[in-house]
C-alpha positions in Angstrom: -2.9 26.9 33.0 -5.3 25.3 30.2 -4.2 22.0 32.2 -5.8 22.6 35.0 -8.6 24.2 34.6 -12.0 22.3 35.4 -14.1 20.4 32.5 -17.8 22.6 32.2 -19.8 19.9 33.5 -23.0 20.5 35.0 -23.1 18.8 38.7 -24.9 16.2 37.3 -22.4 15.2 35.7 -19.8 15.9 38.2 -21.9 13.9 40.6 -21.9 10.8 38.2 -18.4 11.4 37.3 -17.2 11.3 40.6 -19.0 8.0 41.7 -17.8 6.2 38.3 -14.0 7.5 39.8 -15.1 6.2 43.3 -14.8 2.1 41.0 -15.8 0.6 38.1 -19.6 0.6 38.0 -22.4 1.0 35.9 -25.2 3.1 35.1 -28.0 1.2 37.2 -26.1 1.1 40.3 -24.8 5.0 39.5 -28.8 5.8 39.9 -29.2 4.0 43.6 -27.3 5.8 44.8 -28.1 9.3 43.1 -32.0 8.3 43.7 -34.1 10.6 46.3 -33.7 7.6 49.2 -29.4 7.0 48.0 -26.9 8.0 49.8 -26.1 11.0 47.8 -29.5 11.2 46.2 -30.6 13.0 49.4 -28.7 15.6 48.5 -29.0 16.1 44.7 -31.3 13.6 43.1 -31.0 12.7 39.5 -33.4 10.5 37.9 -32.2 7.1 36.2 -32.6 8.8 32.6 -30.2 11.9 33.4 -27.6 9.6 34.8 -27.2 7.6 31.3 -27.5 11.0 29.5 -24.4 11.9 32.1 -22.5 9.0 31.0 -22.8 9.6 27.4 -21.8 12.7 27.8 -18.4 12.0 29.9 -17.7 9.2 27.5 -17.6 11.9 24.5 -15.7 14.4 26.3 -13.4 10.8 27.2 -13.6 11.2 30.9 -15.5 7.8 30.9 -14.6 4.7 29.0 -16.8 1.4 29.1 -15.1 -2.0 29.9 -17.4 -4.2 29.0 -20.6 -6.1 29.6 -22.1 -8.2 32.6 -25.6 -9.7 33.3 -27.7 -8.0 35.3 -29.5 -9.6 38.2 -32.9 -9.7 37.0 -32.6 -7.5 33.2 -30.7 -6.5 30.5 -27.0 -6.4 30.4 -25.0 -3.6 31.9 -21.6 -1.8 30.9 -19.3 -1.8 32.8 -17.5 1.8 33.2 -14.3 3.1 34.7 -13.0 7.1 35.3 -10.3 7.7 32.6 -7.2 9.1 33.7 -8.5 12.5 33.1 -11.5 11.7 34.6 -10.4 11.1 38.1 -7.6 13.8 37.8 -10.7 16.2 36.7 -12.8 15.0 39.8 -9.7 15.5 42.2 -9.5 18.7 41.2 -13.7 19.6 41.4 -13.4 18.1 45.6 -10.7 20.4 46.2 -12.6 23.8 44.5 -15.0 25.4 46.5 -18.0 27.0 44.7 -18.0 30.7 43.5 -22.2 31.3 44.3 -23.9 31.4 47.5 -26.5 29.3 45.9 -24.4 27.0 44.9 -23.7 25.9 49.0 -27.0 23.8 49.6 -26.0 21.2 46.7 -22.8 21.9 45.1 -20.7 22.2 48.3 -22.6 19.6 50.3 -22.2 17.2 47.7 -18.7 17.7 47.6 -18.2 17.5 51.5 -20.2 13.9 51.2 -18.3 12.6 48.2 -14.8 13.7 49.9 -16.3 11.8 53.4 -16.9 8.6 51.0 -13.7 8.8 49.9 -12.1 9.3 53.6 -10.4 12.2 52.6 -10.3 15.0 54.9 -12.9 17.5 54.5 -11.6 20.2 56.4 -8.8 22.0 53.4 -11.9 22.3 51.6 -13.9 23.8 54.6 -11.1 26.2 55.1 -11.0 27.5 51.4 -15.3 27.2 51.1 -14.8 29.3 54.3 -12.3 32.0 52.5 -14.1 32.3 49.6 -17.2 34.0 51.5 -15.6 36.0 53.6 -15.4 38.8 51.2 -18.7 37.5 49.7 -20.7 37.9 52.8 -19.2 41.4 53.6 -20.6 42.6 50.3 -23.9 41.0 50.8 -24.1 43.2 53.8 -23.0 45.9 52.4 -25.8 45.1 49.6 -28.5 44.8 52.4 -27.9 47.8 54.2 -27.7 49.5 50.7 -30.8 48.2 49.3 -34.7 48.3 49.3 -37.7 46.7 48.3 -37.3 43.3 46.6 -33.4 43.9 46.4 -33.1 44.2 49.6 -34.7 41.1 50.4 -32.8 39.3 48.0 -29.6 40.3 49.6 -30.6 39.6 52.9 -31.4 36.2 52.0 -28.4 35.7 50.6 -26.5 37.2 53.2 -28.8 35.2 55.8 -27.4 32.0 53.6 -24.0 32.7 53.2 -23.4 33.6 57.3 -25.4 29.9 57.5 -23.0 28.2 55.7 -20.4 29.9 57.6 -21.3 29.5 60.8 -21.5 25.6 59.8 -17.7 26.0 58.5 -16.4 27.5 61.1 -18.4 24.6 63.4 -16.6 22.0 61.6 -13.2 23.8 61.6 -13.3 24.5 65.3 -14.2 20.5 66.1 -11.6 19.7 64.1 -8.8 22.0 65.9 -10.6 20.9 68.7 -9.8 17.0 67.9 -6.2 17.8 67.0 -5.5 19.4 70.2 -7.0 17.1 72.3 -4.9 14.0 70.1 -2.1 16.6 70.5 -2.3 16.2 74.7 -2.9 12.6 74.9 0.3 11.8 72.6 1.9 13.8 75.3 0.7 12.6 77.9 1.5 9.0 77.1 4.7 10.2 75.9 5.5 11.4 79.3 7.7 9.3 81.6 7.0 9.0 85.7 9.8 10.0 87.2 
């Protein structure tokens, strides 16, 4: 399934790739909202230099392609980009993958949720399988902790402490969203209901 397999980008990249697939932009406007007070930059900051080294590098591996020039407002020209095919199909893919590594939650998954939310797509199938993916994760960190001394041990419990975090904040976000559907769920049935 060489097809479908995920480009090795660093998240980064992803994150720039997935804005440019968001609408034709440019590089300036990519770093607003990638710096520490944008919208995603709260998140994962990039400086403005790493976003155009970003962009080069999805242009080579053609996941990128420039459109063009326009004035800036008060500077040099910009270029115009736009997500290839392959790039957007690529990014579709990263929103719906959720991350192998503990330490990955803090950025990697949070960015995703945020990027999904921008899109209006629902965040909760990606909740679900973020949620599946540590089950068996956080049983071996405890199995690591309880196994474990000194500096290991720590290490472990950290990353147990993490994982059960990120968990608990899944299965939050899960429950409000059963929550919403059954609650939807009655009132279509109430109004649905006729008085006799």
């Amino acid at each position: 399934m060489a097809g479908t397999r995920l480009p090795d980008l660093s998240l980064t990249e992803w994150a720039v790739l997935a804005l440019v697939a968001e609408q034709t932009t440019h590089g300036f406007a990519i770093s607003k909202v990638l710096a520490p007070e944008g919208d995603l930059g709260r998140i994962w900051t990039v400086p403005r230099p790493l976003v155009y080294r970003a962009l080069s590098v999805l242009d080579v591996r053609h996941l990128v392609e420039p459109l063009g020039e326009e004035a800036g407002d008060r500077g040099p020209t910009r270029t115009r980009i736009r997500a290839t095919r392959a790039g957007k199909s690529a990014v579709d893919r990263w929103l719906r993958t959720p991350v192998p590594h503990v330490r990955e939650l803090r950025t990697h998954l949070l960015l995703q949720l945020r990027l999904l939310d921008r899109k209006g797509v629902d965040v909760h199938p990606l909740a679900a399988a973020q949620l599946e993916q540590l089950t068996p994760i956080i049983e071996s960190l405890k199995d690591q902790t309880a196994c474990s001394s000194g500096f290991d041990r720590l290490l472990a419990s950290w990353r147990y402490e993490s994982a059960r975090a990120a968990a608990r904040v899944l299965e939050g976000l899960l429950a409000e969203s059963d929550h919403g559907a059954s609650r939807r769920g009655t009132r279509a049935g109430a109004s649905g209901r006729r008085s006799p």
